[in-house]
mmCIF file of the N, C-alpha and C atoms, coordinates in Angstrom:
data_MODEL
# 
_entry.id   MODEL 
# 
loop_
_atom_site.group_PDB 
_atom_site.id 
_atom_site.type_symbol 
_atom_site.label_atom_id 
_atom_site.label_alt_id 
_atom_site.label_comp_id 
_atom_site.label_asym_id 
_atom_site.label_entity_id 
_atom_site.label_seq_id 
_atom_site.pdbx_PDB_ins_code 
_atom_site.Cartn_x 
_atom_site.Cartn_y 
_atom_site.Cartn_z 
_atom_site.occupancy 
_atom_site.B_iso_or_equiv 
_atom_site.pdbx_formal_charge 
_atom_site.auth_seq_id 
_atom_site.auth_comp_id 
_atom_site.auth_asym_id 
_atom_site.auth_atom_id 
_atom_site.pdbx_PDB_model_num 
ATOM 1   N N  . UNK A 1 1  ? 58.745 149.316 144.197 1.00 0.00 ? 1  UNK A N  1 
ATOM 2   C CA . UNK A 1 1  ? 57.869 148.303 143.667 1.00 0.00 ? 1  UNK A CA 1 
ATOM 3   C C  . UNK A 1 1  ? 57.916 148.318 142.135 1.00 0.00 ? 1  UNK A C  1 
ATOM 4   N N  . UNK A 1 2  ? 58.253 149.537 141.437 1.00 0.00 ? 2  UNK A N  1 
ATOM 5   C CA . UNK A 1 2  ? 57.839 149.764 140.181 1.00 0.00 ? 2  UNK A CA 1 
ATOM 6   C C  . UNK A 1 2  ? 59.187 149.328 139.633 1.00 0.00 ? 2  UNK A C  1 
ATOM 7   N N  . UNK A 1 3  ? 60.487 149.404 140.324 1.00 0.00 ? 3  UNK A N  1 
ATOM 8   C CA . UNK A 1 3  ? 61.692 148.808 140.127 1.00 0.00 ? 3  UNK A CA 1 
ATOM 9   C C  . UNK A 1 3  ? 61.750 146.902 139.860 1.00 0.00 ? 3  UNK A C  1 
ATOM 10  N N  . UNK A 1 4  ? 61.088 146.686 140.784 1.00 0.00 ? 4  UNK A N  1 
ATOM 11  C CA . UNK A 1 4  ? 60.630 145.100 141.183 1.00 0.00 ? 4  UNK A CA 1 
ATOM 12  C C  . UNK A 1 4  ? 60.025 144.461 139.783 1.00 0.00 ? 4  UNK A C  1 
ATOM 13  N N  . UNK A 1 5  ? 59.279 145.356 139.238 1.00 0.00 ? 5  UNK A N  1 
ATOM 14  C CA . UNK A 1 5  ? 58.027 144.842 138.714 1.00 0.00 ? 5  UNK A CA 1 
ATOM 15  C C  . UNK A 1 5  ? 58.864 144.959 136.857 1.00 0.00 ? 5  UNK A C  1 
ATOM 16  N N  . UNK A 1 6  ? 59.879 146.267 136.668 1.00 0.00 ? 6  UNK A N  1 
ATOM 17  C CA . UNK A 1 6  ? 61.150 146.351 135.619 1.00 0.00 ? 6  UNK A CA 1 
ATOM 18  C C  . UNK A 1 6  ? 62.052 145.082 135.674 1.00 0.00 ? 6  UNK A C  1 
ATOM 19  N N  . UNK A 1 7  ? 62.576 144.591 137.055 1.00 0.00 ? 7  UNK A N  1 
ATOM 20  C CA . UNK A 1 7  ? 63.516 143.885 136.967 1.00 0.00 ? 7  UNK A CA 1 
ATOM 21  C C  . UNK A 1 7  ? 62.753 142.403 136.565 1.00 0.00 ? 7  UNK A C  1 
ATOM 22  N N  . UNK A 1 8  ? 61.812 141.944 136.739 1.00 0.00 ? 8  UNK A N  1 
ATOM 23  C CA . UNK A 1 8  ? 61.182 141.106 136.914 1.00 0.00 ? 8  UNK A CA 1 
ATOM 24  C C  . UNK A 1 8  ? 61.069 140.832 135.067 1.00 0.00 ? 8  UNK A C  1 
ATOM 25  N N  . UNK A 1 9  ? 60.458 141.735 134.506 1.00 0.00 ? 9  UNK A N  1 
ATOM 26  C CA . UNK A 1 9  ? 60.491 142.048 133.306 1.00 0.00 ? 9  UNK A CA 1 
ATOM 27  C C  . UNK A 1 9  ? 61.620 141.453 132.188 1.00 0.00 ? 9  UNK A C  1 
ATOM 28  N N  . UNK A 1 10 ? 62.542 142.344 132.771 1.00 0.00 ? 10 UNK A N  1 
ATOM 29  C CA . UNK A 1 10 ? 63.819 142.033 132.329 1.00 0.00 ? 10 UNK A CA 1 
ATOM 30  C C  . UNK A 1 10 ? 64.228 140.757 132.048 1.00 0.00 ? 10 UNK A C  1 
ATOM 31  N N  . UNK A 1 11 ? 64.060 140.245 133.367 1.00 0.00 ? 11 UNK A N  1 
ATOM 32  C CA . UNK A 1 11 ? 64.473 138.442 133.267 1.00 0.00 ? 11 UNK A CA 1 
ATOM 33  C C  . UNK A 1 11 ? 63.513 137.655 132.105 1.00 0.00 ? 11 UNK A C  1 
ATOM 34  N N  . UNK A 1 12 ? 62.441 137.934 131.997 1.00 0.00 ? 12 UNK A N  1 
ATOM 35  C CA . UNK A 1 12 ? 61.247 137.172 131.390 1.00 0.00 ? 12 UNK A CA 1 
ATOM 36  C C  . UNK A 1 12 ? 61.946 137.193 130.574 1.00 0.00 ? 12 UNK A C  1 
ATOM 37  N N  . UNK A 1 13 ? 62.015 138.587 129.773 1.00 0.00 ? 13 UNK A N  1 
ATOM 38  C CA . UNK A 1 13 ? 62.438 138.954 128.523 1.00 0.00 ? 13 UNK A CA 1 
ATOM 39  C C  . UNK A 1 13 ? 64.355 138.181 127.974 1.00 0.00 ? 13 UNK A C  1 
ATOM 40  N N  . UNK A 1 14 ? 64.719 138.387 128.898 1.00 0.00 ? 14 UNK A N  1 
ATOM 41  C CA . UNK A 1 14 ? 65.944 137.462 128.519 1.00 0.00 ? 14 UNK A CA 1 
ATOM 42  C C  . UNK A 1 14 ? 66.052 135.692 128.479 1.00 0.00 ? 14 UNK A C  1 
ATOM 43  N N  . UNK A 1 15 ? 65.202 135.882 129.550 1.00 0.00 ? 15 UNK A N  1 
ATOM 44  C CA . UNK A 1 15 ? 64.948 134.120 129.406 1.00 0.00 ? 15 UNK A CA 1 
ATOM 45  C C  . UNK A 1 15 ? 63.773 133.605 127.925 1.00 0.00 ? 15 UNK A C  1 
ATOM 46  N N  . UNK A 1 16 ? 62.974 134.579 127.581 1.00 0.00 ? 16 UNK A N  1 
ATOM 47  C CA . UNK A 1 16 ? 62.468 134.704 126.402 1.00 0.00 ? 16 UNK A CA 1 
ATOM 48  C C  . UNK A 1 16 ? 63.038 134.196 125.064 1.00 0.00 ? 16 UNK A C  1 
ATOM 49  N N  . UNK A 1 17 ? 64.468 135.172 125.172 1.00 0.00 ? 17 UNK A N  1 
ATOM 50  C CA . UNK A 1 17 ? 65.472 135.099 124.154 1.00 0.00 ? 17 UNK A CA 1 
ATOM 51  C C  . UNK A 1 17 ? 66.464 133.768 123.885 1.00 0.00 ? 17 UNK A C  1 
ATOM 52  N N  . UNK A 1 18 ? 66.596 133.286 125.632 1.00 0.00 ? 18 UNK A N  1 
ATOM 53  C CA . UNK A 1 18 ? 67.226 132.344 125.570 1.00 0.00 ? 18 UNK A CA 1 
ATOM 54  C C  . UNK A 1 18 ? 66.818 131.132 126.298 1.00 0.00 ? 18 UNK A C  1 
ATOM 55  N N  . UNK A 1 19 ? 65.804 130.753 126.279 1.00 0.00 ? 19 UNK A N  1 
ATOM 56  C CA . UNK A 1 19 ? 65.345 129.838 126.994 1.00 0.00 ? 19 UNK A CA 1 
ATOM 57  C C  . UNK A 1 19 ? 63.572 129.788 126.886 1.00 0.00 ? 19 UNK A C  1 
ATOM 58  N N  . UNK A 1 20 ? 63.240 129.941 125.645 1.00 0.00 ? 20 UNK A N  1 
ATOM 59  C CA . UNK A 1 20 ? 61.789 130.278 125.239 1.00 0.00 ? 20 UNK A CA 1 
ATOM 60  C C  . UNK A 1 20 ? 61.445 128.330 125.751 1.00 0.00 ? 20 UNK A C  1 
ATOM 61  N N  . UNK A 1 21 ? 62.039 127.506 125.487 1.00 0.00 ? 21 UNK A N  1 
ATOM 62  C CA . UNK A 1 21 ? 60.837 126.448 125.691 1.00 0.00 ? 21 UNK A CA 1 
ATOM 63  C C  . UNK A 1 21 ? 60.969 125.977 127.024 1.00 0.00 ? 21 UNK A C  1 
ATOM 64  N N  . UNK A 1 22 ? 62.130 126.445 127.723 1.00 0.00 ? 22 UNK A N  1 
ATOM 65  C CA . UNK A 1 22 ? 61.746 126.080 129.145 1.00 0.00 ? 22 UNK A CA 1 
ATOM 66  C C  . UNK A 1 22 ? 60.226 127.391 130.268 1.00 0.00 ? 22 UNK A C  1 
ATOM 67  N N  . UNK A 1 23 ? 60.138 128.360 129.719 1.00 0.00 ? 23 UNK A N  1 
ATOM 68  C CA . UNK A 1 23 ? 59.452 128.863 129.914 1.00 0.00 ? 23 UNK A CA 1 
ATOM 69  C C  . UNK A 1 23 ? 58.067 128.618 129.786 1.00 0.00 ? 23 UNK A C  1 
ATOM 70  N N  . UNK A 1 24 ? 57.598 127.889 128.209 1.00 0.00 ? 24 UNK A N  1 
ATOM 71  C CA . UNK A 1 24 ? 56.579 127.399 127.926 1.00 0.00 ? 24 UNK A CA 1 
ATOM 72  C C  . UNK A 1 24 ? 56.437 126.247 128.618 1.00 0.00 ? 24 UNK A C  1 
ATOM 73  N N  . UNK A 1 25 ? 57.432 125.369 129.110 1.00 0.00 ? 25 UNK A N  1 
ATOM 74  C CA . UNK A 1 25 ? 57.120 124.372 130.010 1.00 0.00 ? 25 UNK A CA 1 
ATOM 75  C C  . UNK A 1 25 ? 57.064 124.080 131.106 1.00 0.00 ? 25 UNK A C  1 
ATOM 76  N N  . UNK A 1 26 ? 56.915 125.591 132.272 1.00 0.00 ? 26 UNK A N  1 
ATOM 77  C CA . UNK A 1 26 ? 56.620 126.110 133.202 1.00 0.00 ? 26 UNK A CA 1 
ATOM 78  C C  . UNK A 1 26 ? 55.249 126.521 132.880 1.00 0.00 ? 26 UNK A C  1 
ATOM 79  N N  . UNK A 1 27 ? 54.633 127.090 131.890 1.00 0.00 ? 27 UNK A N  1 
ATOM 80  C CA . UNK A 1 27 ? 53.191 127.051 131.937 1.00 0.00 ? 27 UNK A CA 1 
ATOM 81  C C  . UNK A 1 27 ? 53.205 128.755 131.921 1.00 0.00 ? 27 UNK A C  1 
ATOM 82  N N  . UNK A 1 28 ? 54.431 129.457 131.712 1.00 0.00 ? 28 UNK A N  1 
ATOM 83  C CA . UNK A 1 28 ? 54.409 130.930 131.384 1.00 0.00 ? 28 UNK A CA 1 
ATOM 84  C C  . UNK A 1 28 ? 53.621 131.436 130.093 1.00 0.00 ? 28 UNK A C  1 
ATOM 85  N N  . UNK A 1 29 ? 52.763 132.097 130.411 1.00 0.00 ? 29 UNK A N  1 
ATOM 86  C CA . UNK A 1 29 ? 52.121 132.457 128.726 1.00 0.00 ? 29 UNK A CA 1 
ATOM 87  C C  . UNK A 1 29 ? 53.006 133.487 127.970 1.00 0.00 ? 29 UNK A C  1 
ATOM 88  N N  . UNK A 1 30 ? 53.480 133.794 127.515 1.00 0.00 ? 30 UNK A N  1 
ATOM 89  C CA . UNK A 1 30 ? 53.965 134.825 127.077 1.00 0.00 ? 30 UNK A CA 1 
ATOM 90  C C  . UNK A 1 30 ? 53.457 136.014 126.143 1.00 0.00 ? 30 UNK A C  1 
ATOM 91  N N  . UNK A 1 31 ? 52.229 135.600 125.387 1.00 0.00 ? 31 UNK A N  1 
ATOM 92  C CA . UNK A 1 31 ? 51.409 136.677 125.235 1.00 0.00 ? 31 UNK A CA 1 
ATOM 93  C C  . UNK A 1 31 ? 50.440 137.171 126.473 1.00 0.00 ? 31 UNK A C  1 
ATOM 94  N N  . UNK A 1 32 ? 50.408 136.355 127.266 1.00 0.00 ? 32 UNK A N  1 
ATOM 95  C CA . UNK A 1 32 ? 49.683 137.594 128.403 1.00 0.00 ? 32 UNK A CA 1 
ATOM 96  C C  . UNK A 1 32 ? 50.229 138.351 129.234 1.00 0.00 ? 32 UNK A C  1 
ATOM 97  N N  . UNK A 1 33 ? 51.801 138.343 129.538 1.00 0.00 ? 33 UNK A N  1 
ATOM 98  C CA . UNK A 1 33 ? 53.229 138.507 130.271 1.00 0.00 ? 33 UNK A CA 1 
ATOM 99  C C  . UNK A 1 33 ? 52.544 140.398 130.166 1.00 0.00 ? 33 UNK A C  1 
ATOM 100 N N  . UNK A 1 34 ? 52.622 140.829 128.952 1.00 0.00 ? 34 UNK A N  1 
ATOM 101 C CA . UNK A 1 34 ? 52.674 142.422 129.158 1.00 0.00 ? 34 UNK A CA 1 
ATOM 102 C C  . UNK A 1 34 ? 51.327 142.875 129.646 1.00 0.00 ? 34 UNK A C  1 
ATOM 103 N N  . UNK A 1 35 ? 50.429 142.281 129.507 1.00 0.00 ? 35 UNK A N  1 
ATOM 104 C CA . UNK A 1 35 ? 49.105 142.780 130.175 1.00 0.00 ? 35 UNK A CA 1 
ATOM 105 C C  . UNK A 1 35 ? 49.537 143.067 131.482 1.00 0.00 ? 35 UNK A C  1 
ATOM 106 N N  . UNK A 1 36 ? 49.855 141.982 131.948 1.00 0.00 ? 36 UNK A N  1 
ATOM 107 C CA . UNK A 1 36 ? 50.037 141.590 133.397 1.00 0.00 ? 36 UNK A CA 1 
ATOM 108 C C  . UNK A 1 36 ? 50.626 142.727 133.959 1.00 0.00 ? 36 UNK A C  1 
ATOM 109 N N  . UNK A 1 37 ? 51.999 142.734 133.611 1.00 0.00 ? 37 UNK A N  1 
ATOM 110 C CA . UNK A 1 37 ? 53.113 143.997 133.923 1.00 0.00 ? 37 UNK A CA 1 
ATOM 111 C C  . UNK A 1 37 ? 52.423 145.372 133.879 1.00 0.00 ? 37 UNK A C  1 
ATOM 112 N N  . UNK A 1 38 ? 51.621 145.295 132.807 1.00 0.00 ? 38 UNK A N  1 
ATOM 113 C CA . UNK A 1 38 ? 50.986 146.849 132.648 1.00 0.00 ? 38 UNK A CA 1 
ATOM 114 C C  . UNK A 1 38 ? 49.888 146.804 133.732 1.00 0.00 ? 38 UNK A C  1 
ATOM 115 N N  . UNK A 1 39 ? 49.554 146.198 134.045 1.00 0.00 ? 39 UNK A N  1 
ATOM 116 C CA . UNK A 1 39 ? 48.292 146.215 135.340 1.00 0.00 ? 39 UNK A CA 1 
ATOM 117 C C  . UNK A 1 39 ? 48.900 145.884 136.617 1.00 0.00 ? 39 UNK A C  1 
ATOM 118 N N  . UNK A 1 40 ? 50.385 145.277 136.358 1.00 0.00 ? 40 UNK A N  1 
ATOM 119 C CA . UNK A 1 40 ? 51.031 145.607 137.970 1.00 0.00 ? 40 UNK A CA 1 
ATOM 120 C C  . UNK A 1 40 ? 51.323 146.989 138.169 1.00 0.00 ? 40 UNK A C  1 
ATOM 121 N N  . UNK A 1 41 ? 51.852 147.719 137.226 1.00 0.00 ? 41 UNK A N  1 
ATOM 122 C CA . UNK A 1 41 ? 52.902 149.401 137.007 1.00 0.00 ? 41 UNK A CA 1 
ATOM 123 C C  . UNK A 1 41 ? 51.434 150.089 137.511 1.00 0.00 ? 41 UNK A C  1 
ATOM 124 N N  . UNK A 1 42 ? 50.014 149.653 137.057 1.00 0.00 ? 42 UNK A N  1 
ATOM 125 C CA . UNK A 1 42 ? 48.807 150.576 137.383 1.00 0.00 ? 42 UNK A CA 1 
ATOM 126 C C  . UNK A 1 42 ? 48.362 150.360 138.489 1.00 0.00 ? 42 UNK A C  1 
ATOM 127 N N  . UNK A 1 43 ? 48.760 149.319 138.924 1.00 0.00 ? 43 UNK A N  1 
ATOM 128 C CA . UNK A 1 43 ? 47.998 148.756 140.633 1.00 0.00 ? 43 UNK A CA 1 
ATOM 129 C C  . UNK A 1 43 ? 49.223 149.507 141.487 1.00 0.00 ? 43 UNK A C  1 
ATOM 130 N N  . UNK A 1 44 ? 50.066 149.559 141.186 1.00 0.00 ? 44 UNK A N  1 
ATOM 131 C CA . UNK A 1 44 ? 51.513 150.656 141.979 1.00 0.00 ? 44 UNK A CA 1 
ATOM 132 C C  . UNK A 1 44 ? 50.740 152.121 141.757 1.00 0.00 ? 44 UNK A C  1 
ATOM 133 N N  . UNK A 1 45 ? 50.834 152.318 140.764 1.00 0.00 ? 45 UNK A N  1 
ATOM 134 C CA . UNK A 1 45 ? 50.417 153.629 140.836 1.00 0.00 ? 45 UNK A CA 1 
ATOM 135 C C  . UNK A 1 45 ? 49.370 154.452 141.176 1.00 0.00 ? 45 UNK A C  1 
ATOM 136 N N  . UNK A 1 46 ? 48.297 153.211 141.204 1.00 0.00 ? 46 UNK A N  1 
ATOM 137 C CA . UNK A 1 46 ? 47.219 153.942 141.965 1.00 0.00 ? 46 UNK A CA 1 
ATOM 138 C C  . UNK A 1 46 ? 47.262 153.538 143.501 1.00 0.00 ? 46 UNK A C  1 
ATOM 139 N N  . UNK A 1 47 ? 48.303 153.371 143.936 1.00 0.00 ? 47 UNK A N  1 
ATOM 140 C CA . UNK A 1 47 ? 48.147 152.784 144.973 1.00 0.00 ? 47 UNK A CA 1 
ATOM 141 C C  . UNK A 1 47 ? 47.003 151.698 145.721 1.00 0.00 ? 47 UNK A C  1 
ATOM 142 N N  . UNK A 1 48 ? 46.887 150.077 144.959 1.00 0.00 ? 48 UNK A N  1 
ATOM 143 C CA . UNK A 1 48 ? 46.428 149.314 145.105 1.00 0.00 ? 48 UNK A CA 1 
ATOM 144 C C  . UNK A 1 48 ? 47.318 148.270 145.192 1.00 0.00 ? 48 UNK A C  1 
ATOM 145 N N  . UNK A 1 49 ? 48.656 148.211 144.835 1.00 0.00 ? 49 UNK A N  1 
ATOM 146 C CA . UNK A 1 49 ? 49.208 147.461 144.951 1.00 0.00 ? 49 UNK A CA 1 
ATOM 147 C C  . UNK A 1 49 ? 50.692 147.938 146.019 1.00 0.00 ? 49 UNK A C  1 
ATOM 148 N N  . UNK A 1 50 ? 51.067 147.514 146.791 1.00 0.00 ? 50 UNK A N  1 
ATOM 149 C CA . UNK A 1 50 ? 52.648 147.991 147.425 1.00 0.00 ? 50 UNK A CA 1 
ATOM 150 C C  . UNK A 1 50 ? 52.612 146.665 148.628 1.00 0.00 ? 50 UNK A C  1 
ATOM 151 N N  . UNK A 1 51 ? 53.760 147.268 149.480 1.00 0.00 ? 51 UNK A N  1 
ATOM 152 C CA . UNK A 1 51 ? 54.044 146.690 150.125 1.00 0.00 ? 51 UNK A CA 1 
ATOM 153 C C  . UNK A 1 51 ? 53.639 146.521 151.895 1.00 0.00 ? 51 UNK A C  1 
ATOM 154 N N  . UNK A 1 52 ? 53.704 145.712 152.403 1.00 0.00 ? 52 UNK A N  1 
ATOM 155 C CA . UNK A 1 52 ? 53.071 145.424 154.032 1.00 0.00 ? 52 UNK A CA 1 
ATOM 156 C C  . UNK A 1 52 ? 54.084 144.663 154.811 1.00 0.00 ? 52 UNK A C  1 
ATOM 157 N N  . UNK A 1 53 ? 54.299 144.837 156.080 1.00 0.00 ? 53 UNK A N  1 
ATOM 158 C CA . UNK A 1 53 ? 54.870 144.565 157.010 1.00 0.00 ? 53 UNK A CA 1 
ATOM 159 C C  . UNK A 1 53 ? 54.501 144.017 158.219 1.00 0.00 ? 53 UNK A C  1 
ATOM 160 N N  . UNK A 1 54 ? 54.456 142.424 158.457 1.00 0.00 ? 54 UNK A N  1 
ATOM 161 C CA . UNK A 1 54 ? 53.734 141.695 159.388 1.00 0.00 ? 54 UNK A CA 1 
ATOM 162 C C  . UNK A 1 54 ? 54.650 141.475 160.534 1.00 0.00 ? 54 UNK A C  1 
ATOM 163 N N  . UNK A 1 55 ? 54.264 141.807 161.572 1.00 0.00 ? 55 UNK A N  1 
ATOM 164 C CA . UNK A 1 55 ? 54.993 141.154 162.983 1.00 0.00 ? 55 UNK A CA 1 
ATOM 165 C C  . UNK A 1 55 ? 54.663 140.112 163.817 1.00 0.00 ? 55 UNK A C  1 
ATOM 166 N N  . UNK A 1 56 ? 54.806 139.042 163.745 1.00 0.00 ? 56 UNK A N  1 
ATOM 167 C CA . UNK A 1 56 ? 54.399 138.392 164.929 1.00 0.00 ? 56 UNK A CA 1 
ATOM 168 C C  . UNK A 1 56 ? 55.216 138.574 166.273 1.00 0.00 ? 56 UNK A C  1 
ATOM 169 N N  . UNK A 1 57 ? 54.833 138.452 167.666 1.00 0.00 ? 57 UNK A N  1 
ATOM 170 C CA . UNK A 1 57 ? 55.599 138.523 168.974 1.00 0.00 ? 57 UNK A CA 1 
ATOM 171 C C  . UNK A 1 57 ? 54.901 137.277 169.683 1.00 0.00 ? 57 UNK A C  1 
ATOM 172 N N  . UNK A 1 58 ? 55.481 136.359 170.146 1.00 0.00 ? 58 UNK A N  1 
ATOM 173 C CA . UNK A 1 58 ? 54.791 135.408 171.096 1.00 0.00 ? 58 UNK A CA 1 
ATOM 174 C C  . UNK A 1 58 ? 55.410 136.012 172.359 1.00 0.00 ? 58 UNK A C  1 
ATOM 175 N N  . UNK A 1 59 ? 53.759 136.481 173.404 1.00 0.00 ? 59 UNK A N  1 
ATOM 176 C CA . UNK A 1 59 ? 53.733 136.482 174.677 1.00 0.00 ? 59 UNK A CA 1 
ATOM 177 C C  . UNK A 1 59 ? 54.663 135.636 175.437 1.00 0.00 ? 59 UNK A C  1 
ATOM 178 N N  . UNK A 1 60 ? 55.004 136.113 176.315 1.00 0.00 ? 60 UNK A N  1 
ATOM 179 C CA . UNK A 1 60 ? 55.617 135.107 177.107 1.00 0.00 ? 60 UNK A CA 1 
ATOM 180 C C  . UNK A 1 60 ? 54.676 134.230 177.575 1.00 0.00 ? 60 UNK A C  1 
# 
């Protein structure tokens, strides 16, 4: 998850570099971008944030 949450990063940050006004015209803030990230890395780590696995089976 904490990989997910780096790679995710990454992209912002390059599309940042190269593509700053299509970003702003998606409605991305970019000063609130690192809050965010830093309170995803803390919701992983305290274990509040991960992952779940849903099954559905239809009865016959």
């Amino acid at each position: 998850m904490l990989r997910m949450i780096d790679q995710i990063e990454a992209r912002l940050n390059l599309l940042r570099m190269t593509a700053p006004e299509r970003l702003t015209a998606t409605g991305v803030d970019l000063e609130a971008a690192p809050a965010v990230f830093e309170a995803a890395r803390a919701a992983v780590t305290d274990g509040a944030l991960g992952y779940a696995l849903l099954v559905a089976v239809k009865s016959p």
